[in-house]
C-alpha positions in Angstrom: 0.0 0.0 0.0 1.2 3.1 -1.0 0.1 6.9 0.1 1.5 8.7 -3.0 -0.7 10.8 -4.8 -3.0 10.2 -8.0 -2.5 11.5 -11.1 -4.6 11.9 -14.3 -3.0 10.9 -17.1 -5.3 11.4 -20.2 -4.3 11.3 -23.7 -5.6 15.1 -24.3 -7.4 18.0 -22.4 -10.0 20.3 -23.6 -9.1 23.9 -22.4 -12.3 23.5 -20.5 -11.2 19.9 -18.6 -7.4 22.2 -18.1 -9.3 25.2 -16.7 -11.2 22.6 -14.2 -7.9 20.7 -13.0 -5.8 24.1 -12.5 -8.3 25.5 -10.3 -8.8 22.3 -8.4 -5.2 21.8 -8.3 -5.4 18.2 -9.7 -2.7 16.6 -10.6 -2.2 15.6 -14.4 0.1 14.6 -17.0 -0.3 14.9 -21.0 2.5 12.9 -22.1 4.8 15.0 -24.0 2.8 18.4 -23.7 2.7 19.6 -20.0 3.2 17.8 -16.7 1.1 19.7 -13.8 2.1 18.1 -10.2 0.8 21.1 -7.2 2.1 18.6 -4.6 5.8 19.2 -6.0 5.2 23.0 -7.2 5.6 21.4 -10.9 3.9 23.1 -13.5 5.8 22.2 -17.1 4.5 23.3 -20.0 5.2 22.2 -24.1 8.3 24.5 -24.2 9.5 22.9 -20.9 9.2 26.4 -19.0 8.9 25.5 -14.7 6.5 27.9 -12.9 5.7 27.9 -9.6 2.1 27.0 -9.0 1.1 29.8 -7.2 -0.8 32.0 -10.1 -0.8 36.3 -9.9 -3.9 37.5 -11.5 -3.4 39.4 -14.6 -3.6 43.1 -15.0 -6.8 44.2 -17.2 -5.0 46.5 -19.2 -2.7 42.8 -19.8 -5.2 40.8 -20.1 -6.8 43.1 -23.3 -3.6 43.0 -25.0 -3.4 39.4 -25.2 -6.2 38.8 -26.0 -6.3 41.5 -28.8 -2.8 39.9 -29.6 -4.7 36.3 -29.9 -7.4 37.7 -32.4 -4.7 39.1 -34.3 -2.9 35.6 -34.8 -0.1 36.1 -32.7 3.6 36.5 -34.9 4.5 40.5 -34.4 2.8 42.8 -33.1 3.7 46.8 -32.9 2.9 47.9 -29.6 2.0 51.3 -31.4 -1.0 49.8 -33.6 -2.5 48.1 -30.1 -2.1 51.9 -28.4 -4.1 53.2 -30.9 -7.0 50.0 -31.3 -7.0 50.3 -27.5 -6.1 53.5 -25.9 -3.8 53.2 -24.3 -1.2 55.0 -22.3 2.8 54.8 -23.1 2.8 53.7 -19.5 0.1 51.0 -19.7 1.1 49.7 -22.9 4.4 49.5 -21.5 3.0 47.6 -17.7 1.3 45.5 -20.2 3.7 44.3 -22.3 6.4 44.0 -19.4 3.8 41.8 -17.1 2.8 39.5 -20.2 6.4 39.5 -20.4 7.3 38.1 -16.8 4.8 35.8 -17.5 6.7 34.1 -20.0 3.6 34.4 -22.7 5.4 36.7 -24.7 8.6 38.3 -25.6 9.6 42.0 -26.9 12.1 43.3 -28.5 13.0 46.6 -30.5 12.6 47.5 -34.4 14.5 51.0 -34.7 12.0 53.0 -32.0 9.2 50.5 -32.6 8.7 48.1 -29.7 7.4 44.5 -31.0 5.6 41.8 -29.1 5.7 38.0 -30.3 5.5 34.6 -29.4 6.1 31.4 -31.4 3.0 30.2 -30.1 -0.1 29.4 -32.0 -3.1 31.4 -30.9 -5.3 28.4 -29.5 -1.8 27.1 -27.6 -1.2 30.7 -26.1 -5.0 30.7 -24.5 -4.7 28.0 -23.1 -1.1 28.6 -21.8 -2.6 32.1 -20.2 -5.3 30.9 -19.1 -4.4 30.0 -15.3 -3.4 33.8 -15.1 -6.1 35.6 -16.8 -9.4 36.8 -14.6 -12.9 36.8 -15.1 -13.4 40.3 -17.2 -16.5 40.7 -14.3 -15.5 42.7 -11.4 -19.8 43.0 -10.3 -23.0 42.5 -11.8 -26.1 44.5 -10.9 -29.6 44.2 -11.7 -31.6 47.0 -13.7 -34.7 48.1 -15.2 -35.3 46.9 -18.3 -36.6 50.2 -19.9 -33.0 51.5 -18.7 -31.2 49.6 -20.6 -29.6 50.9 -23.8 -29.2 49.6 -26.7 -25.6 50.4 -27.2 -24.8 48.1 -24.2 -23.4 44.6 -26.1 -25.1 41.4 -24.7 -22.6 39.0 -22.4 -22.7 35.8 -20.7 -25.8 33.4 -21.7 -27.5 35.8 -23.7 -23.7 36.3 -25.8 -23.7 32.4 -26.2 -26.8 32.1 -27.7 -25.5 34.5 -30.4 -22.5 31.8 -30.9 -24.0 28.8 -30.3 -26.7 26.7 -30.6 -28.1 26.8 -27.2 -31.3 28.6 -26.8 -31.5 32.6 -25.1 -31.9 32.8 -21.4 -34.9 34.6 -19.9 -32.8 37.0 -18.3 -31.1 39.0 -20.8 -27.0 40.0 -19.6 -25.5 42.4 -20.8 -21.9 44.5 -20.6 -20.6 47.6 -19.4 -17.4 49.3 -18.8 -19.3 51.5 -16.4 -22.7 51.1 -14.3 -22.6 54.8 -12.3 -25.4 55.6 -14.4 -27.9 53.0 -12.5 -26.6 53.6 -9.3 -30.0 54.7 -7.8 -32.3 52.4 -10.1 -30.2 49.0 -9.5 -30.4 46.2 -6.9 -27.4 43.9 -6.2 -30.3 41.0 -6.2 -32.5 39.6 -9.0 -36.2 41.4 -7.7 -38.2 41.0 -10.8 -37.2 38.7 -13.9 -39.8 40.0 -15.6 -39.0 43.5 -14.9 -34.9 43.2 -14.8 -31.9 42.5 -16.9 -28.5 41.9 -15.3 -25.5 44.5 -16.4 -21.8 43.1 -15.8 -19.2 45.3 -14.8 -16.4 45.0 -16.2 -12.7 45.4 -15.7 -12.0 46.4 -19.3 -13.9 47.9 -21.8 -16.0 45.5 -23.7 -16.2 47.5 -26.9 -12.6 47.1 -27.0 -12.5 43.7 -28.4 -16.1 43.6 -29.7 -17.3 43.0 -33.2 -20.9 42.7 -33.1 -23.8 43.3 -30.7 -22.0 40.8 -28.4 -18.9 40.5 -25.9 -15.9 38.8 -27.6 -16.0 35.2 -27.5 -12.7 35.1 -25.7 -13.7 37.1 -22.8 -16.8 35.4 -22.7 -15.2 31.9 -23.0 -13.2 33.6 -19.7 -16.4 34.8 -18.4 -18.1 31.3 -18.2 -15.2 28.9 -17.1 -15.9 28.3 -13.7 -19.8 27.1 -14.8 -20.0 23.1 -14.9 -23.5 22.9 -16.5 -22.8 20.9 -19.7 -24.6 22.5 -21.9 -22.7 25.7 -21.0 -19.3 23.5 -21.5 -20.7 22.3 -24.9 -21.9 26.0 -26.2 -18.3 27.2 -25.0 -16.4 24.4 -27.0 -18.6 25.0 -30.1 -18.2 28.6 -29.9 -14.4 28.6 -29.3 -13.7 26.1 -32.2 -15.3 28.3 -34.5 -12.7 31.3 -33.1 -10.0 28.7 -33.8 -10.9 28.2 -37.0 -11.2 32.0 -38.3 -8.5 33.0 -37.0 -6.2 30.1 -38.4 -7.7 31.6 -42.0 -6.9 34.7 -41.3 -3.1 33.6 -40.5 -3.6 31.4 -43.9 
């Protein structure tokens, strides 16, 4: 009889089944690909990179430029073309850049005055990779009238999966904000009246950012919904990121 630990050791992991064994700190191995052992402070990824298992929550500012980095296909990126797509700041471009950086997700270097970000990692492989850093993009959700809500305010959570999946609208309609000061007298931190209500996320970066559409992005959202087990939610998510996969692998084409 032995007390050692188990370990999975499946043949593959769905970056939903990852997300689920990082956060539970279960041990796993993927032969050949990473190698994730909490009760040794082991955490090896494809490139053979160590890193502690303790995880530091990503800056938002970070957190939009890799992501806007991901939907651009990864390779080289100016940091000049993301200042201006985001609005930034020299300063949290630069914090940006420099924590993705530390992270090991990304590298920079210079091209005459123009900084550069790149990674030799495929955009599907650097998700995933980033994942046990990145936050939820909600910081609060409230609960508001619905004949306050405007239409310039782009749908998140279940409501945003319906859009990109197959699974059917909820009856309470989400949607995102990058500011809720506007309903701080009308709002209730508790659903009162479904009929009457629609729920307005707060979030820690704009949403319009990375938005094409009436809907969040569907890599924030995939963010958004990780830590929900219902399988139907799981199955929406992997339908919805595949179909990211696949447009942004012929856009790199």
């Amino acid at each position: 009889m032995t007390s050692a630990p188990a370990v999975l050791v499946p043949d593959h992991l769905t970056y939903r089944q990852k997300t689920y064994l990082l956060r539970d700190h279960i041990p796993f191995i993927v032969d050949g690909k990473q190698i994730y052992l909490p009760f040794l402070a082991v955490y090896l990824q494809e490139r053979g990179d160590g890193e502690n298992t303790t995880v530091t929550g990503m800056l938002p500012s970070a957190q939009l430029l890799l992501l806007y980095y991901i939907y651009h296909g990864c390779g080289e990126l100016m940091t000049s073309s993301a200042v201006e797509a985001l609005s930034f700041t020299a300063t949290s471009i630069s914090r940006a850049s420099r924590q993705l950086e530390d992270f090991g997700l990304v590298s920079t270097k210079k091209r005459g005055i123009q900084k550069i970000i790149y990674s030799d990692k495929e955009p599907r492989e650097l998700f995933e990779t980033a994942n046990r850093y990145m936050v939820n993009p909600v910081k609060r959700t409230i609960y508001v009238p619905k004949n306050e809500i405007s239409n310039k305010l782009l749908m998140s959570r279940y409501s945003a999966l319906s859009e990109y999946s197959m699974m059917n609208p909820p009856a309470l309609k989400y949607f995102a904000a990058a500011s809720i000061t506007e309903w701080g007298k009308s709002s209730s931190e508790k659903l009162q009246h479904s009929d009457d209500q629609c729920a307005v996320e707060f979030w820690r970066y704009d949403p319009k950012k990375l938005a094409d559409g009436e809907c969040v992005d569907r890599l924030s959202l995939a963010l958004l919904l990780r830590e929900d087990r219902d399988e139907r939610i799981e199955e929406a998510v992997e339908e919805m990121l595949t179909e990211v996969w696949r447009e942004i692998d012929g856009k790199r084409n």
